[in-house]
ZAMARGU-4260 file (C-alpha; in steps of 0.2 Angstrom, whole numbers, plus 5000, padded with zeros to 4 digits):
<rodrens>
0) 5000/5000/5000 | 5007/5018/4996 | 5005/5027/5012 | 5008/5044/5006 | 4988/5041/5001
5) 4983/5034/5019 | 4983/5041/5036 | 4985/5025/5044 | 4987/5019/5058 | 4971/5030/5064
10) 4977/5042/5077 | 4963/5049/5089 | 4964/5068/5083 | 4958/5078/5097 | 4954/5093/5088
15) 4940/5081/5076 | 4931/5077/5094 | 4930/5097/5096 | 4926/5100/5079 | 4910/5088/5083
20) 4907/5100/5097 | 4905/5113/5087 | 4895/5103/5074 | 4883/5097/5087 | 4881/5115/5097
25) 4877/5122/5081 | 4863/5110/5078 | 4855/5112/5094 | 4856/5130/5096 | 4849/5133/5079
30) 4833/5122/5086 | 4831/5127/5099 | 4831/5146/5094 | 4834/5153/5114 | 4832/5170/5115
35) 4850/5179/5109 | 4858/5161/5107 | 4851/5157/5092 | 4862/5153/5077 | 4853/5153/5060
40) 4865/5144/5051 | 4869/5131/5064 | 4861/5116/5052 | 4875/5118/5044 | 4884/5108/5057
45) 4874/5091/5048 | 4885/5095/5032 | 4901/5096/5045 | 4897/5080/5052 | 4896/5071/5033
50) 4914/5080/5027 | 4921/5072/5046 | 4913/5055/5044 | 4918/5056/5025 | 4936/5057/5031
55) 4936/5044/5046 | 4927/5030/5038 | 4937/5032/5020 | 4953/5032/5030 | 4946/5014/5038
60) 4940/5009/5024 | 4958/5011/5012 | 4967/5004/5030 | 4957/4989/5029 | 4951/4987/5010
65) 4963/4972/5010 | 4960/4960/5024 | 4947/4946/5026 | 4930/4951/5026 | 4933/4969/5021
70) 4913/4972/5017 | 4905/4961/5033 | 4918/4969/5047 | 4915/4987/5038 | 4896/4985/5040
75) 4897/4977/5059 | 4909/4992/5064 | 4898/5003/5058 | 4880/4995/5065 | 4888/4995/5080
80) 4892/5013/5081 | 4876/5018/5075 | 4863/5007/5078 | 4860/5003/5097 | 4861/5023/5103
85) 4849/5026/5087 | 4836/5012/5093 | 4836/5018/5111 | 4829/5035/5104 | 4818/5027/5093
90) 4811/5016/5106 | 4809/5032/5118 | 4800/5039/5106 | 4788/5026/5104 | 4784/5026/5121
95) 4784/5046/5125 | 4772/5048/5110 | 4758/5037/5117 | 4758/5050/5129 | 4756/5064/5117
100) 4754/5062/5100 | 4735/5061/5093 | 4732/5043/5085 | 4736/5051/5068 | 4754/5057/5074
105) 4758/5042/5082 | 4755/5031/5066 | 4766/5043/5058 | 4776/5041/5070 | 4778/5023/5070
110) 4781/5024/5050 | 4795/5036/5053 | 4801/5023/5065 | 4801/5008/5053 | 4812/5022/5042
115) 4824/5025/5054 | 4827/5005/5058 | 4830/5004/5038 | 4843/5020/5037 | 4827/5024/5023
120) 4820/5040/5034 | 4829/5053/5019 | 4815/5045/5009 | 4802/5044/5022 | 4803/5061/5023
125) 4806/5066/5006 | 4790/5057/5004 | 4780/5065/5015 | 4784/5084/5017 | 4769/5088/5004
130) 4759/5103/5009 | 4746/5094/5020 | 4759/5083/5028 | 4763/5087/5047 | 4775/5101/5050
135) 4792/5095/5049 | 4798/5103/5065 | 4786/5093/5075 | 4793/5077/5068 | 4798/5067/5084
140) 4813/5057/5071 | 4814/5071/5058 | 4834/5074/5063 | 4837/5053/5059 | 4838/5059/5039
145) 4854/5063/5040 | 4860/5047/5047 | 4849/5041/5032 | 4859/5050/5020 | 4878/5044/5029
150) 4873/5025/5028 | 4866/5023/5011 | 4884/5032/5005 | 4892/5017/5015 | 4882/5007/5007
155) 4891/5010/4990 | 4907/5020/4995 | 4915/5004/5001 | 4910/4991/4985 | 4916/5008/4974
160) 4933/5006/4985 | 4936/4987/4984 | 4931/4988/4966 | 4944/5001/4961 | 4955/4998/4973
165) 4966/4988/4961 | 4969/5002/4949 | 4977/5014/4962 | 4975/5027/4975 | 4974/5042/4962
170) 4960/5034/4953 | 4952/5032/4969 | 4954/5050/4974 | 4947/5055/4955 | 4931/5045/4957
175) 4930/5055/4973 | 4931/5070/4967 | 4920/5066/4952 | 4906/5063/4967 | 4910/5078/4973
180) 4908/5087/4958 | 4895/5077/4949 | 4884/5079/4967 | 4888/5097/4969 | 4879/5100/4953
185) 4865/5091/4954 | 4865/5100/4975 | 4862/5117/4967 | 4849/5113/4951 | 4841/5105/4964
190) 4839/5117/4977 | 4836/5129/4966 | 4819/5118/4957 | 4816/5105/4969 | 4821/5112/4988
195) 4814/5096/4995 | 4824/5083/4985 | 4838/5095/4987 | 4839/5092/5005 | 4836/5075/5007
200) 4842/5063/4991 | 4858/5056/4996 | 4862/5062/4977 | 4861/5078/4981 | 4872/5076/4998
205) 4886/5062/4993 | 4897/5076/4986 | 4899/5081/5006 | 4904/5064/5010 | 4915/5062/4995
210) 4924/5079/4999 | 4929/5072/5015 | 4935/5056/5009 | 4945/5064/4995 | 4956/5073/5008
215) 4955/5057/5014 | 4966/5047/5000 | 4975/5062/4996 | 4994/5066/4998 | 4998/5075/5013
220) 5007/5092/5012 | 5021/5096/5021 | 5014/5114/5026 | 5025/5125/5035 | 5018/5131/5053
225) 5011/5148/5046 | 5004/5141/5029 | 4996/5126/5042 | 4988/5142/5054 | 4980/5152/5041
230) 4972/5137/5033 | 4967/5130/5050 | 4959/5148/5053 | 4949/5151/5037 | 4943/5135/5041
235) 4936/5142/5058 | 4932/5157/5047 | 4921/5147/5036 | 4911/5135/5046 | 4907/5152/5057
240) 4903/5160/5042 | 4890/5145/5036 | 4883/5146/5056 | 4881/5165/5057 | 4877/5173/5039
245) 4867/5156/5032 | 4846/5155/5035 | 4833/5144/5032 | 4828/5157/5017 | 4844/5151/5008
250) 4844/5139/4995 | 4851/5123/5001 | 4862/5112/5000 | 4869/5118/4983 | 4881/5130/4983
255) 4879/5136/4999 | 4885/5125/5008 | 4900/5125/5003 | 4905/5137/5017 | 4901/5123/5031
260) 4910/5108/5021 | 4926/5119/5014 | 4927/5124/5031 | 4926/5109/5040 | 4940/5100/5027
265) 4949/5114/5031 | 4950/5110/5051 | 4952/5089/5046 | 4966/5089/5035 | 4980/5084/5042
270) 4995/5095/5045 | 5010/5093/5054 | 5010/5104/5067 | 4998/5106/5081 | 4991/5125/5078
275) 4983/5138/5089 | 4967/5130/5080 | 4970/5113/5084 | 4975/5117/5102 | 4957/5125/5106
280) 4947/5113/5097 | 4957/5100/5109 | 4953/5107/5123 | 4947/5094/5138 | 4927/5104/5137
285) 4924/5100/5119 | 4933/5085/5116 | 4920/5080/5130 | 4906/5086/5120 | 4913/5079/5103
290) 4913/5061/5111 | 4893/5062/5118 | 4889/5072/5099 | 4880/5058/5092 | 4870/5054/5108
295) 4868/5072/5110 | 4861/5074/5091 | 4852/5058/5092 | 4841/5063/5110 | 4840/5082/5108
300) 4828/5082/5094 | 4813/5073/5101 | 4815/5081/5118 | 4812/5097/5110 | 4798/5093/5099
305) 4789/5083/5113 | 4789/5098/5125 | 4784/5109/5110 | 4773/5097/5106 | 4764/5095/5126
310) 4765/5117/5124 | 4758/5118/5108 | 4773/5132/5104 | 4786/5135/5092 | 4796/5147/5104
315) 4803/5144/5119 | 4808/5153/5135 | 4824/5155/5138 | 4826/5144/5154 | 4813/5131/5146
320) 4825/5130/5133 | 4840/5128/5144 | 4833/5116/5152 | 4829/5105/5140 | 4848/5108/5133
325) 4854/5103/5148 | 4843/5088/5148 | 4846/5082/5131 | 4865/5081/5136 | 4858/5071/5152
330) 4852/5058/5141 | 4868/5058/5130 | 4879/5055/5141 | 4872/5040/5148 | 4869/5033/5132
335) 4886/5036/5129 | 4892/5028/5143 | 4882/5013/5144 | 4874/5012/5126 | 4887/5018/5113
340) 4901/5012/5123 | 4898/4996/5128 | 4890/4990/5112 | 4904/4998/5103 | 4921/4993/5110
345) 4915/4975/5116 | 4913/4979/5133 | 4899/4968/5134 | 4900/4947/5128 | 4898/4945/5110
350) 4882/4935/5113 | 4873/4948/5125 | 4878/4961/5111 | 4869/4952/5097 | 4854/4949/5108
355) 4852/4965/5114 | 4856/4973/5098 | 4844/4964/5086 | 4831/4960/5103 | 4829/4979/5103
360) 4825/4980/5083 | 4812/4969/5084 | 4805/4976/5099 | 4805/4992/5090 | 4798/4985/5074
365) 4784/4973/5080 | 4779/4992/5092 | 4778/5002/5074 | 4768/4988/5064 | 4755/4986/5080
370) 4754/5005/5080 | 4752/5006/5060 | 4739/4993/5060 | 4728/5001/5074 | 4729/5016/5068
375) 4742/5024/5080 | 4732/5014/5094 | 4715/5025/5089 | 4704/5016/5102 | 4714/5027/5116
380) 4701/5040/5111 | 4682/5041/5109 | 4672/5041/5091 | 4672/5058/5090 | 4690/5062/5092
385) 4696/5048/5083 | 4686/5058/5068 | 4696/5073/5074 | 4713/5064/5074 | 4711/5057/5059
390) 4717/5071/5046 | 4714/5062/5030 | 4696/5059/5035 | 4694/5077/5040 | 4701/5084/5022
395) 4689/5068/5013 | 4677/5077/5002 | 4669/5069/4987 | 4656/5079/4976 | 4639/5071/4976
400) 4640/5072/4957 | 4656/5069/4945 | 4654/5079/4930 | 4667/5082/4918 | 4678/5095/4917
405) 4674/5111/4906 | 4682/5111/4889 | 4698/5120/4888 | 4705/5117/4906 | 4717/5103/4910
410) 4717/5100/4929 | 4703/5104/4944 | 4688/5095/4950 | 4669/5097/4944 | 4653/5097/4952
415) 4636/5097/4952 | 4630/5097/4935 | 4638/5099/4913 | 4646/5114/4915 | 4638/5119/4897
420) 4623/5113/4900 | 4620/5122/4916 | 4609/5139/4921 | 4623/5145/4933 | 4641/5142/4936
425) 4655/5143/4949 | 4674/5145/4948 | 4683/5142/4965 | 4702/5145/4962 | 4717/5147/4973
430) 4725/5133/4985 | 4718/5123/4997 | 4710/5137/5006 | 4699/5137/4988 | 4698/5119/4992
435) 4692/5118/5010 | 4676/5130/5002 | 4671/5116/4989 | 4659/5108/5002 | 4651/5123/5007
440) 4650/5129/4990 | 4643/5113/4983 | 4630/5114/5002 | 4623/5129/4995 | 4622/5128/4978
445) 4613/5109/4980 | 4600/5120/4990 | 4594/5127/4976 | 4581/5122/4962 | 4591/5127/4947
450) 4604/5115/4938 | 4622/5123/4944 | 4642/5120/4939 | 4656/5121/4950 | 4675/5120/4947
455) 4689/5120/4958 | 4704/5125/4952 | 4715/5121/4964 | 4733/5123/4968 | 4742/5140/4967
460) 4735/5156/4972 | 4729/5166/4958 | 4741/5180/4958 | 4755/5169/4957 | 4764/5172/4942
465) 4781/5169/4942 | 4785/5186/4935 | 4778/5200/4945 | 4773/5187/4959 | 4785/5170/4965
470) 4787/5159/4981 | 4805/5159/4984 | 4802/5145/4996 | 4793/5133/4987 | 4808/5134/4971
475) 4806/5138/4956 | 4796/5123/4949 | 4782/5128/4959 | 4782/5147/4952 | 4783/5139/4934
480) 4770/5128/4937 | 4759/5143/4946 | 4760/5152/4931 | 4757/5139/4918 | 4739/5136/4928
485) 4736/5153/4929 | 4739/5156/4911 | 4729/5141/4907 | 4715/5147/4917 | 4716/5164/4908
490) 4716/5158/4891 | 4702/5147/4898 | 4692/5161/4900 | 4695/5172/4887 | 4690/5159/4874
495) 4676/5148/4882 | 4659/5151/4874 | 4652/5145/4892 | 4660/5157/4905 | 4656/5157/4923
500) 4643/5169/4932 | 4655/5168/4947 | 4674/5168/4953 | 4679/5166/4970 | 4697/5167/4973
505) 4703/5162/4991 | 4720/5157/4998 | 4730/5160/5011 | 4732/5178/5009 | 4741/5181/5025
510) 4752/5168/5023 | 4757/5173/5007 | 4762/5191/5012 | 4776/5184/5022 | 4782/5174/5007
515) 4781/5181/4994 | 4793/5189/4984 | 4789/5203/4972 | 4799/5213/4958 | 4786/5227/4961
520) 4791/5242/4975 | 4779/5239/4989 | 4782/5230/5003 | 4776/5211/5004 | 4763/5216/5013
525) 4756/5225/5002 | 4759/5214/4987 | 4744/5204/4989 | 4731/5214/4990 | 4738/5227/4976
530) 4737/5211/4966 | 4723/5204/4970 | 4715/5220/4963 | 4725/5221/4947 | 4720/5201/4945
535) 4701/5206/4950 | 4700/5219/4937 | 4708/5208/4925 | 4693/5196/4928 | 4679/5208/4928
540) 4683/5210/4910 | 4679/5191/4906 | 4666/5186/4921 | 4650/5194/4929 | 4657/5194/4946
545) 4670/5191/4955 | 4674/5187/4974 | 4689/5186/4987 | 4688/5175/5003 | 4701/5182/5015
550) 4710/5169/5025 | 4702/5159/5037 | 4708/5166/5057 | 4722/5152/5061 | 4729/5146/5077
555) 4748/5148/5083 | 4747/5127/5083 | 4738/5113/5078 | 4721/5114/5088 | 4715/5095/5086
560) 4727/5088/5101 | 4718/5101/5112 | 4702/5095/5108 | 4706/5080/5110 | 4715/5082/5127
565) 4699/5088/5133 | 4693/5070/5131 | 4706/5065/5143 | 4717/5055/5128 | 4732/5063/5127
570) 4744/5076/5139 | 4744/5094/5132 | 4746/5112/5138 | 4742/5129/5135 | 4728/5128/5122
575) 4722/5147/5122 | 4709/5153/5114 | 4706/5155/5094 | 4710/5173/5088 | 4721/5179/5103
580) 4737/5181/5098 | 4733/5182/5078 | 4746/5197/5072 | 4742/5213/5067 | 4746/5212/5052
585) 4731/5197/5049 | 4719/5212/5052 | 4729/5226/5044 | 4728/5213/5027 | 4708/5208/5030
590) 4707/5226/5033 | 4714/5232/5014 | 4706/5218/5005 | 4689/5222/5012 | 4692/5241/5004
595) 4695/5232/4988 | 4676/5227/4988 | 4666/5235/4973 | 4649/5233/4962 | 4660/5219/4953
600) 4667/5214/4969 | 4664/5206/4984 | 4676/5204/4998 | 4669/5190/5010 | 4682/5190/5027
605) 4679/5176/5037 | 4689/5184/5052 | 4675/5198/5054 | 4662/5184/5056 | 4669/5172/5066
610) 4679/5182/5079 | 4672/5195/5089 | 4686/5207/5100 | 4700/5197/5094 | 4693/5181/5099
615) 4687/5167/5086 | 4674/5154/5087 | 4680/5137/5082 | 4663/5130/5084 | 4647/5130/5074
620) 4631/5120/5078 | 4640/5111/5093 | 4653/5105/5079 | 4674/5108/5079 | 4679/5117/5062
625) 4696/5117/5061 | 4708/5102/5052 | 4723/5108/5056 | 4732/5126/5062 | 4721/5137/5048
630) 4711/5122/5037 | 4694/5118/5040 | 4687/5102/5041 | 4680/5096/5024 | 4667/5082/5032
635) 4658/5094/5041 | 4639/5089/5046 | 4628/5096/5033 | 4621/5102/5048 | 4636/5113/5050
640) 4640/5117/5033 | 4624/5125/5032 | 4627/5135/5050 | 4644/5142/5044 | 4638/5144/5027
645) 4625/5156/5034 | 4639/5165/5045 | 4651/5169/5033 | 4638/5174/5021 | 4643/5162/5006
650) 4624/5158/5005 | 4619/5176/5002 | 4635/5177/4990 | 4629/5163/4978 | 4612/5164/4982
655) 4612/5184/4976 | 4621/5178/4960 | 4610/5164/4956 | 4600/5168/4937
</rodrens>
């Protein structure tokens, strides 16, 4: 073997456990989000721990790639460093969200589990981050992606190594650095069209990895002490610049994180002398936090989302939070000590390893199919909160009739009767706050004696356009997509023979505001209302009327686990009352849409009629409204549908538009 392209023997670097530190205390503070400790780039540290792991494991892999059982001792190590601490929290979990989580949680829960057992939680969650899916920072095993992302590149990184091995250590380090750069590509297109699968393909994370292992099997330098410093110190530089000046707002991975892993292979690459850098990162404090940093990651995650979950809040007080720091490295530490450790370096018999280890995983596994099949153990609750809990129910609507869609447009749902043949038509169009009217929409219009139309259009606001109006957030396919509907449903308009008596346009107006991202002057807030009056007008040309729906008034949390805590199923906390603490800006919006109302115009604001001094009903005719945080239920009682229909003055709407 040419050692100029291997760092073996290993050598425990001190510095590496210190660079974990820092890794992991970025993580955790970046969650945790405590008042003046926060760190907006500190997910970051994830892409610092992929360059590490990159580095370690490839300088095992080239040390060992040539004794017996290369792939089968490589895969042991490694299920043995990874898997019991990971099973532990898994199993913890399981337990804590019986507690806690609603039976419609806790069967996601269990899924996310059987994920998580499979190194397959990348896709899980890939999978299931669509716009109705839970929200991803209340994900008990959310953080277990990027152990995910690591394994599955161990998965093929070492066959890639034993194939190619043969052939040298150079052609080795350029298949590296052809992941690297083949990844790094794909990173960026990705997160700039596709955010989601940016973040979680292994695809569009192997090139950290890679980079790592690169430095890995290259040759080292012989740097001089200054040359050695100022690397070592833009390294520093770098990762703090990727912790402090990144956001969530940024595209990423791509590009950006470039900062994070240049940075972090900066700090790993060996040099010969022990710098001012090295010295501080191998300090006694953080090399103790470096060895508890994959405990610490592993337990930190679910203890915040439970407590946030039990709270039903996204911020937390600065003590809460330190206390549930503080605890997080509790648990670390003793699953350090007497998980990782003893399951790791062989402290334990062979025999009580295996038993334990797979005794665990079938524990675990059998626990998620029980909970999967029952429905995340429903019969906890009573009838009525098993409906609540259940949000695929709650979003089930099905028109009573299935007509076929107009001629001319591609995509949306019809009801009631032909749309040619009919005396009167409706056009509901935005996202799914257009789509949580349909039922009441259809409710009304059934009530009449005349044959009717409906259409929902449904899935981009109206005023998305890609040009004037875009969603940086959602990347740029969704904005394309937006304005290929939009223009679709224009041209659908302008050339039908058989145009609708009545537009309503409703989405999440509010929601918008703080997303959206304008080429025009005004300020975001003002965006959506400006327009939604250019687009009204533009209608008015082509239709009779026209209305606006403002958003519905939406909690700070998901109010179904309150509801249901009232029934004695599940622990929860602080479950204020609907329409106190809706910002000013909710009412300042409903407030300039409503002066957009006109003869051809009508501005319908569910926020006047349900709340009254700043405090919302959630209840009509004895029945609970609400889906989810601002969704309404879509299997409402007809009962109800006619008793909010009548209080937000959609019967009078349509009902003064019918012919």
């Amino acid at each position: 073997m040419d050692r100029s392209f291997s760092t073996s023997p290993l050598d425990h670097r001190a510095d590496i456990d210190g660079l974990r530190a820092f890794a992991v205390l970025g993580v955790v503070l970046y969650h945790f989000k405590l008042p003046g400790l926060s760190i907006p780039g500190g997910f970051t540290g994830v892409d610092v721990f992929f360059v590490i792991s990159g580095f370690l494991i490839t300088q095992i892999l080239v040390r060992d790639r040539d004794q017996p059982r290369f792939l089968t001792n490589f895969l042991i190590r490694r299920f043995r460093r990874i898997f019991p601490a990971l099973i532990t929290v898994i199993g913890a979990s399981l337990i804590a969200g019986y507690f806690i989580l609603t039976s419609h949680d806790y069967a996601g829960l269990a899924e996310q589990s059987r994920a998580a057992t499979f190194a397959l939680s990348n896709f899980y969650f890939l999978a299931n981050t669509g716009y109705f899916d839970p929200a991803a920072e209340l994900q008990p095993l959310l953080h277990t992606w990027s152990l995910a992302v690591e394994e599955q590149f161990y998965l093929v990184w070492p066959v890639i190594i034993l194939g190619f091995a043969r052939f040298g250590p150079r052609v080795l380090l350029a298949i590296a650095l052809g992941i690297v750069a083949t990844s790094l590509w794909y990173s960026e297109l990705s997160a700039t069209n596709d955010p989601t699968t940016a973040f979680y393909a292994p695809w569009s994370r192997a090139w950290e990895l890679a980079l790592g292992a690169a430095l890995a099997m290259s040759p080292r330098l012989a740097l001089a002490f200054s040359t050695a410093t100022i690397l070592k110190v833009s390294g520093v530089i770098l990762v703090a610049t990727s912790f402090l000046w990144l956001d969530e707002k940024v595209l990423f991975p791509g590009l950006n994180a470039l900062y994070a892993c240049l940075g972090a292979a900066l700090l790993v690459l060996p040099v010969q002398h022990k710098t001012i850098v090295c010295r501080l990162l191998g300090t006694t404090v953080l090399q103790a936090v470096g060895l508890i940093s994959y405990s610490l990651y592993l337990w930190h995650w679910p203890v915040l989302v439970y407590y946030q979950h039990y709270q039903n809040a996204s911020t937390l007080p600065l003590l809460a939070g330190v206390t549930l720091i503080a605890l997080s490295v509790g648990l670390a530490t003793l699953s350090y000590f007497y998980i990782e450790k003893p399951f790791r370096y062989g402290t334990w018999s062979k025999s009580t390893n295996q038993l334990a280890g797979f005794g665990s995983a079938f524990a675990v596994l059998v626990a998620a199919l029980l909970i999967t099949q029952t429905g995340g153990l429903k019969d906890r609750f009573s009838k009525a909160s098993q409906m609540l809990s259940d949000k695929d129910a709650a979003w089930h609507w099905r028109p009573s009739t299935s007509p076929e869609l107009p001629k001319g447009l591609r995509q949306g749902t019809a009801f009631g009767s032909q749309w040619n043949a009919s005396v009167y038509k409706v056009l509901v169009w935005g996202d799914s706050h257009a789509a949580h009217l349909t039922p009441l929409v259809e409710r009304v219009l059934n009530k009449g004696n005349k044959a009717y139309a409906g259409v929902l259009y449904h899935a981009c606001p109206a005023i998305v356009d890609n040009k004037q109006v875009r969603i940086e957030t959602k990347g740029e396919g969704y904005n394309v997509t937006c304005a290929n509907q939009r223009a679709n449903m224009l041209n659908f308009l302008a050339t039908t023979e058989h145009k609708p008596d009545l537009i309503v346009l409703a989405s999440s107006w509010y929601s918008l505001a703080l997303k959206v991202n304008s080429q025009a002057p005004d300020a975001p807030e003002h965006v959506v209302a400006n327009e939604l009056a250019n687009t009204a007008k533009e209608l008015a040309k082509l239709v009779p009327q026209v209305a606006i729906v403002t958003q519905l008034p939406s909690w700070s949390f998901d109010p179904v686990p309150c509801q249901i805590a009232s029934d004695g199923g599940i622990a929860r906390s602080n479950c204020e009352v609907l329409g106190n603490n809706l910002m000013p800006l909710f009412w300042e919006q409903n407030a300039r849409l409503l002066a957009l109302e006109n003869n051809n115009l009508r501005v319908i604001s569910p926020g006047d009629q349900l709340c009254d001094n700043a405090v919302c009903t959630s209840h009509i005719r004895g029945e609970f409204l609400y889906r989810d945080q601002s969704h309404l239920r879509r299997n409402l009682s007809p009962t109800a549908l006619d008793g909010l229909a009548t209080k937000l003055g959609l019967d009078r709407l349509l009902n003064a538009n019918r012919i």
